[in-house]
C-alpha positions as CSV (number, residue, x, y, z in Angstrom):
1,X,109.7,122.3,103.7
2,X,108.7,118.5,103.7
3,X,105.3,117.5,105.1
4,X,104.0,113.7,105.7
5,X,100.8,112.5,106.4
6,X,99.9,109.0,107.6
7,X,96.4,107.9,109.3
8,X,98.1,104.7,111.0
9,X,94.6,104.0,112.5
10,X,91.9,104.6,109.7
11,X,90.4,107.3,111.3
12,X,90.4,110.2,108.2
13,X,91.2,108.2,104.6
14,X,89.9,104.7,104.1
15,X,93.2,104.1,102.1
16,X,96.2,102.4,103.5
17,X,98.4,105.2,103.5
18,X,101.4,103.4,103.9
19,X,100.8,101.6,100.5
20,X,99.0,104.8,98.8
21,X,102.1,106.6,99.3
22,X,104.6,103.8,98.2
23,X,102.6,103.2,95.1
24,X,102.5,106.7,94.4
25,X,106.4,107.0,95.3
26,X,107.0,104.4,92.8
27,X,105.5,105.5,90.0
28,X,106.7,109.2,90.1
29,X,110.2,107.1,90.1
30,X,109.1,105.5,86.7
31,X,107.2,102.2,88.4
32,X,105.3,100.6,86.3
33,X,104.0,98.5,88.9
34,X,106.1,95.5,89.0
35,X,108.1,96.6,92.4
36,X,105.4,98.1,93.5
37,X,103.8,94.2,93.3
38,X,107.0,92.9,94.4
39,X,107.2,95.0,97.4
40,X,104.0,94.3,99.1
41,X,103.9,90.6,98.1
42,X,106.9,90.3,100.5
43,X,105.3,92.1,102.8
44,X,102.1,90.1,102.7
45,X,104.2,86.6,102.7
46,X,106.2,88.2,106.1
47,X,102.5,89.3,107.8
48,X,101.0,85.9,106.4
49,X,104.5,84.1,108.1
50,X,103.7,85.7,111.7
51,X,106.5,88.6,111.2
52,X,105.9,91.0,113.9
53,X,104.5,94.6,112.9
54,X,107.6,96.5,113.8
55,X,109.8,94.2,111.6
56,X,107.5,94.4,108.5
57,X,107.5,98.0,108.9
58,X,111.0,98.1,109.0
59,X,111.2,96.1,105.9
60,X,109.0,98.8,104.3
């Protein structure tokens, strides 16, 4: 059995989830933090560049 959690709204973890999880993905994939950095750089530069949500979570 798989299970996911996400609080899209904030409302039970004051974490992003989203990126908690991604860092967390990474590392146990043997990330040492450099696509980890590389990842959500890009995804601030697309939020900063007016990308809508729905694309940069696509991207994600």
């Amino acid at each position: 059995m798989s299970v996911a959690f996400f609080d899209v709204d904030e409302t039970l973890i004051t974490v992003k989830s989203m990126f908690a999880f991604l860092r967390h993905w990474l590392a146990e994939n043997g990330d040492d933090g450099g696509e980890y950095a590389r990842i959500t750089d890009e995804i601030k530069q697309l939020a900063a560049a007016g990308t809508p949500r729905e694309e940069i979570n696509r991207h994600y």
